[in-house]
C-alpha positions as CSV (number, residue, x, y, z in Angstrom):
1,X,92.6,157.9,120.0
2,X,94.8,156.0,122.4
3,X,92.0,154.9,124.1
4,X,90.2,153.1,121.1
5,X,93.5,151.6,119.8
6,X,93.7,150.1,122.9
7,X,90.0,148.6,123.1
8,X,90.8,147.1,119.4
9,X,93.9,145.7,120.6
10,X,91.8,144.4,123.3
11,X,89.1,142.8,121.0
12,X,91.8,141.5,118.5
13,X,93.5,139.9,121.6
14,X,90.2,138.4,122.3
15,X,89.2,136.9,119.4
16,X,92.7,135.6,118.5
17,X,92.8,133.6,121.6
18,X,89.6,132.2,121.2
19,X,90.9,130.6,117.6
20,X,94.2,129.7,119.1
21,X,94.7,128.2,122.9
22,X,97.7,127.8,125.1
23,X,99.4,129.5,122.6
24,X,101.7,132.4,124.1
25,X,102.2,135.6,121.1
26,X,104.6,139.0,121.3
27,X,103.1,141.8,119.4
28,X,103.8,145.3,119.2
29,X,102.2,147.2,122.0
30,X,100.3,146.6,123.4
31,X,100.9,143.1,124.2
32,X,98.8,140.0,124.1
33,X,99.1,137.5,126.5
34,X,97.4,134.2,126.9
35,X,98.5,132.4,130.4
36,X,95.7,129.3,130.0
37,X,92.1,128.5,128.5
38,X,91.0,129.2,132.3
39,X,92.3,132.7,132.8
40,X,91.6,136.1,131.6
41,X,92.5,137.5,128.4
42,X,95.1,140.7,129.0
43,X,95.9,143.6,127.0
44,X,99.0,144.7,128.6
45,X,100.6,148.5,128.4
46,X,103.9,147.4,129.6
47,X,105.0,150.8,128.9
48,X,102.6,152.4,130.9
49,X,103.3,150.3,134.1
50,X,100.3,148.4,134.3
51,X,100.0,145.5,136.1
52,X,99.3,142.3,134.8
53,X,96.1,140.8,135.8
54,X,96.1,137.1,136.1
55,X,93.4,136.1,138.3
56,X,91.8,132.9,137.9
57,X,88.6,132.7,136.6
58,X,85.4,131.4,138.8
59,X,82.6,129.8,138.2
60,X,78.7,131.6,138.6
61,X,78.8,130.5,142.1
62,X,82.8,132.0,142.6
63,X,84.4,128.7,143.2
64,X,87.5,127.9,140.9
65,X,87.5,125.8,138.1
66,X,88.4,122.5,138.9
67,X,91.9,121.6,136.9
68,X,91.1,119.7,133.2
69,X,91.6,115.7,133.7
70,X,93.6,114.7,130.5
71,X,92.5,112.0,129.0
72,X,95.4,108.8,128.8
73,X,95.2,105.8,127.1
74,X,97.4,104.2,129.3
75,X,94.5,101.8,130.9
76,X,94.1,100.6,127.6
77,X,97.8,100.2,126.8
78,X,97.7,97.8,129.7
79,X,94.9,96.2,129.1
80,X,95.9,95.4,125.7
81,X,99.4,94.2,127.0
82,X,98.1,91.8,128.9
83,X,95.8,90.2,126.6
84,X,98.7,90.0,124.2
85,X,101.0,88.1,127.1
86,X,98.2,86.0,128.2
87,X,97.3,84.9,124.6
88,X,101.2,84.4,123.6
89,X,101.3,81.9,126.7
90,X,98.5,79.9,125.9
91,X,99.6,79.7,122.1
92,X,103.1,78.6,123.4
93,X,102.0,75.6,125.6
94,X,99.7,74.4,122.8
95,X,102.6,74.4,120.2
96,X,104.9,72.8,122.5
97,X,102.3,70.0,122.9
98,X,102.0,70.0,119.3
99,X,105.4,69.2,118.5
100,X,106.5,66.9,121.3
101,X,108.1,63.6,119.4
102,X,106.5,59.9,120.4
103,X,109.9,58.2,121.4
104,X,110.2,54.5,122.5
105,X,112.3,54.5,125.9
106,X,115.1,53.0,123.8
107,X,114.8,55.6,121.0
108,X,116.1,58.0,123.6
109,X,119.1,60.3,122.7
110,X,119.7,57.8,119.3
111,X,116.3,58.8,116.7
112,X,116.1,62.4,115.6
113,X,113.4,64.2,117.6
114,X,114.2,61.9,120.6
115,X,116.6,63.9,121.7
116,X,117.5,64.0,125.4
117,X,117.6,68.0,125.9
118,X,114.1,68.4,124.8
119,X,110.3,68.0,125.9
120,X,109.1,64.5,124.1
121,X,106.5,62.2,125.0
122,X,107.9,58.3,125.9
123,X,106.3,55.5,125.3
124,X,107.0,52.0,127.4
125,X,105.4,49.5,129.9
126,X,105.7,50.4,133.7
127,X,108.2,47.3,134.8
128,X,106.5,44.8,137.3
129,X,108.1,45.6,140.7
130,X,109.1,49.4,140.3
131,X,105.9,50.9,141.0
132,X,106.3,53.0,144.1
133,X,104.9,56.5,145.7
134,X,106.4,58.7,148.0
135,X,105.3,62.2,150.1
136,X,102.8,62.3,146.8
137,X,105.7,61.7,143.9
138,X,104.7,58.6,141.9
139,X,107.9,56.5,140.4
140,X,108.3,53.7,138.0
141,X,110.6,52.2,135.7
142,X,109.5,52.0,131.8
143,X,111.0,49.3,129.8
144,X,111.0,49.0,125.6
145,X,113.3,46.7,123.9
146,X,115.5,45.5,127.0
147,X,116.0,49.7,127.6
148,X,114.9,51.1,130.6
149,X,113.8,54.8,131.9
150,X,113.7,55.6,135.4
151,X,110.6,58.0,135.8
152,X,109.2,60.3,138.5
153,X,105.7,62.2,138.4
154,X,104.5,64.9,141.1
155,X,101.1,63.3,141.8
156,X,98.8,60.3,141.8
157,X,98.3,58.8,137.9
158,X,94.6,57.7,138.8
159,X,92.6,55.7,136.7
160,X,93.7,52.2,135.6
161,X,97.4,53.2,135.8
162,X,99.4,50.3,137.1
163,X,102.4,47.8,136.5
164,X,102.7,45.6,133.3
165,X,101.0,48.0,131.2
166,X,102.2,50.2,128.2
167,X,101.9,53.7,128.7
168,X,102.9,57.4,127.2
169,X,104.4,59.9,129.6
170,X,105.0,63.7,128.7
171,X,108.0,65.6,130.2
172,X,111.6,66.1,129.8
173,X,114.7,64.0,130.6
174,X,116.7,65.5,133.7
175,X,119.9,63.9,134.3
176,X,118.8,60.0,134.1
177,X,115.7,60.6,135.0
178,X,112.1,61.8,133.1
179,X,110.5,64.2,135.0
180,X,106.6,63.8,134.0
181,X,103.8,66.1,133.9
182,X,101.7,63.8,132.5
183,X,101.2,60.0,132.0
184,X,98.3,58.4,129.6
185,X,97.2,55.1,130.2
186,X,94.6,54.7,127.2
187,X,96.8,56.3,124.1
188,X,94.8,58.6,121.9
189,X,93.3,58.0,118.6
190,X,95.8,59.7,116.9
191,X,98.4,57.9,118.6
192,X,97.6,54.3,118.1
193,X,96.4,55.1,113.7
194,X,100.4,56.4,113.8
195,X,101.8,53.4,116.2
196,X,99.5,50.5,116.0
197,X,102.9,48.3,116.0
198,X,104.1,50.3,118.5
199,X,101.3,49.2,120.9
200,X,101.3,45.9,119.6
201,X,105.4,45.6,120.4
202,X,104.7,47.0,124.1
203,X,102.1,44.6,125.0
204,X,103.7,42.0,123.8
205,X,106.7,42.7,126.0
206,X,104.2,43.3,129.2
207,X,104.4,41.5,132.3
208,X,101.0,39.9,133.9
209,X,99.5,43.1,136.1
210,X,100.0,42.3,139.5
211,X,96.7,42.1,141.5
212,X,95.1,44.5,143.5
């Protein structure tokens, strides 16, 4: 009698644990215990002393199992951080280009959204006579309305960029000076249908380019 209780304890123990993984249960002797999906089954009679048996289980060939890989979605996580940062950077330096104000050099610091503390884009004619480069830093004087703007850019302008000509440089104000990063000779469309007298005032205040 004993002896089939305990061969349906054992076949209870087995199908239970083959609905129901990693899952450790307490019942009345004998006991069931489930260690892990890789291991044996046991139908322990703690009271009669038995051992435990917890041997691993082999494969057809008796090697052990190799351990389960879990699966993370960490390498995505990542992946999708990084597309989030590099998209957030390249939306942020289009919207600061967006919003920088066209200033005159002497609308500096006196029209709203000419502001000295802020990126802005300045718009003048490079003074005959101030044009000078050094160790690869271009520098230049701007002059609008009698106001002048000392100006220094890290690099060569290229292109048609000279004295005595009206141009737009993009930067920020440092101290007295306005550090560049970039400099247009040719003003865009957009620029001269919102400035024609702009332009018009600038010329008309250039000096004669100085020869080449």
């Amino acid at each position: 009698m004993n002896a089939l209780r305990k061969e349906v304890n054992h076949e209870r123990c087995r199908l239970h644990f083959a609905r129901v993984r990693r899952y450790v249960r307490f019942n009345h002797w004998p006991r069931c215990i489930y260690v892990d999906a890789r291991t044996k089954i046991v139908a322990s009679g703690a009271r009669q002393g038995q051992a435990l048996d917890l041997t691993p289980r082999t494969s057809a060939d008796n090697a052990p199992l190799a351990p389960r890989k879990r699966k993370t979605k960490w390498g995505y996580v990542a992946v999708l951080v990084l597309i989030v940062v590099g998209g957030g950077v390249i939306v942020s330096r289009f919207l600061t280009s967006a919003i920088d104000y066209y200033c005159n050099v002497d609308e500096i610091g006196v029209r709203e959204g000419c502001e000295a503390d802020r990126r802005i884009r300045v718009q003048g004619t490079v003074e005959e006579g101030s044009l000078a480069a050094d160790s690869g830093t271009t520098n230049f004087i701007m002059i609008y309305n009698n106001k002048e703007l000392a100006v220094t850019y890290a690099g060569d302008p290229g292109g048609i960029f000279q004295e005595c000509i009206p141009v737009v440089v993009h930067g920020r104000l440092t101290g007295k000076v306005f550090e560049a990063n970039r400099i247009e000779v040719k003003h865009s469309n957009e620029y001269v249908a919102d400035n024609a007298q702009r332009i018009d005032d600038a010329e008309s205040q250039a000096c004669s380019p100085i020869a080449g």
